[in-house]
C-alpha positions in Angstrom: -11.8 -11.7 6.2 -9.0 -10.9 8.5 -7.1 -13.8 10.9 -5.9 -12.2 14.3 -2.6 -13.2 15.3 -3.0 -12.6 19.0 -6.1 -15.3 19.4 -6.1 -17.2 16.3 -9.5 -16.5 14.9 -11.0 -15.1 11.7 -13.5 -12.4 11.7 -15.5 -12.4 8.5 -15.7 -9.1 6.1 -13.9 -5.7 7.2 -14.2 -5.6 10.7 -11.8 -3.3 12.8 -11.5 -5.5 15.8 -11.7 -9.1 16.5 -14.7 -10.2 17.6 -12.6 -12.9 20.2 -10.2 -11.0 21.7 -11.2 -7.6 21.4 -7.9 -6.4 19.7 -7.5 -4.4 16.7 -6.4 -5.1 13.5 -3.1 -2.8 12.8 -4.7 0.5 14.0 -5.8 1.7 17.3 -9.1 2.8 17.8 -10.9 5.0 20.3 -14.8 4.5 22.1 -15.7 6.5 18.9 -13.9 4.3 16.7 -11.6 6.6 15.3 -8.6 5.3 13.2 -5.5 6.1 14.5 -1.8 4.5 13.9 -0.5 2.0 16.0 1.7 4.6 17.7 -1.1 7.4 18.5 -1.3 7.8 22.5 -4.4 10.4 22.3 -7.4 10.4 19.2 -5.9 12.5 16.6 -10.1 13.1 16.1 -11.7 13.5 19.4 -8.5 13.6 22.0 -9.8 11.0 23.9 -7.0 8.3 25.6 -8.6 5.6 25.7 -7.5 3.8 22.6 -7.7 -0.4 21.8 -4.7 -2.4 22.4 -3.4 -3.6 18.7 -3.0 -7.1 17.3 0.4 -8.3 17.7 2.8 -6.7 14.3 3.9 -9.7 11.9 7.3 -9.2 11.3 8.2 -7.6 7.6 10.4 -11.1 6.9 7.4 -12.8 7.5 5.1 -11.1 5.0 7.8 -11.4 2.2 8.6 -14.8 3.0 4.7 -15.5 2.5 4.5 -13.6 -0.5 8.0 -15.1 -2.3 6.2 -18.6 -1.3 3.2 -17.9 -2.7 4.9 -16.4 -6.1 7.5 -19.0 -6.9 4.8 -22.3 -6.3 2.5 -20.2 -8.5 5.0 -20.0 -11.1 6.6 -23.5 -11.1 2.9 -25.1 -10.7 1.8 -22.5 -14.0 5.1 -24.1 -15.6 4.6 -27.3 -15.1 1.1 -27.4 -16.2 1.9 -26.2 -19.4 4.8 -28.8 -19.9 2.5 -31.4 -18.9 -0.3 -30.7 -21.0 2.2 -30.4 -23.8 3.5 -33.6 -23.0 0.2 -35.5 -22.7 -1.1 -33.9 -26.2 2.0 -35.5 -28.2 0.7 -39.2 -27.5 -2.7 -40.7 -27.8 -2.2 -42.8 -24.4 -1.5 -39.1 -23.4 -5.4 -39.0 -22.5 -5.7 -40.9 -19.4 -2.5 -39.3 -18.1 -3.8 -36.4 -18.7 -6.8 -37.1 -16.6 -4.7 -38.2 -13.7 -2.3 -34.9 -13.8 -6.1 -33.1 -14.4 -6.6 -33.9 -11.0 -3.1 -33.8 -9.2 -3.1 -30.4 -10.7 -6.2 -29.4 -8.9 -5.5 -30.6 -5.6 -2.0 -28.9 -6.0 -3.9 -25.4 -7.1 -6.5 -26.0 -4.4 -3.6 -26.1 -2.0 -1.6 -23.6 -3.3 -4.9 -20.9 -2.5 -4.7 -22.0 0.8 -1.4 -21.1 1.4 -1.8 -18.1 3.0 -4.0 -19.7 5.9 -0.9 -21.8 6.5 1.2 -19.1 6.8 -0.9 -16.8 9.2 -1.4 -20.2 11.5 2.8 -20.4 11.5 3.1 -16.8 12.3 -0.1 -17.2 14.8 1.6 -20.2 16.5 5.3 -18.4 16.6 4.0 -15.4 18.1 2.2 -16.9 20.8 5.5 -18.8 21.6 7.3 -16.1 21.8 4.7 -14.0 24.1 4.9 -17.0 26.1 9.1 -16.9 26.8 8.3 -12.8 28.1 5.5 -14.0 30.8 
């Protein structure tokens, strides 16, 4: 699945383009469907000019502020399992806690493999603020 940060829509599987907007996804492409890099003016394949008009480019900051997010909630949530399951298995009234951080500990899991979505809507929604201050 990729998410296209010029519309705001996901296109399910591999695709090239975006099935919304028509834009490609970090590539240009000719009628042929060539691959070329964002910066290719003519088909490095078949010459021809007439190449698609790329998704906007998410800043580099972005990317690693998404993936240093992702990696330090994964680590203190992996932590803090294990000190709480430690904790719960020292008492016998440890049981129905445990049930109760059983499930806090899902939903924070369940949310924590969402976080990328969150972060491509951010990125979506501060790119089309920007690209709205240049019209």
């Amino acid at each position: 699945m990729k998410f296209c940060f010029h519309c705001g829509n996901a296109t399910g599987g591999e695709p090239l383009f975006c099935n919304s907007c028509g834009r490609s996804y970090d590539v240009k492409l000719c009628s042929r469907r060539h691959v070329n890099p964002r910066s290719a003016e003519v088909c490095s394949q078949c010459g021809s000019r007439e190449l698609s008009t790329p998704q906007p480019k998410v800043p580099f900051w972005w990317k690693s502020l998404g993936f240093l997010l992702q990696l330090v909630s994964g680590i203190l949530l992996v932590l803090f399992s294990l000190w709480a399951a430690i904790e719960a298995l020292k008492s016998p009234a440890g049981q129905n806690a445990m049930i109760l951080l059983g499930l806090l500990f899902a939903v924070l899991w369940a949310l924590w493999v969402m976080l990328p979505e969150w972060l491509r809507e951010l990125v979506h929604a501060l790119l089309k603020k920007r690209g709205r201050g240049r019209e």
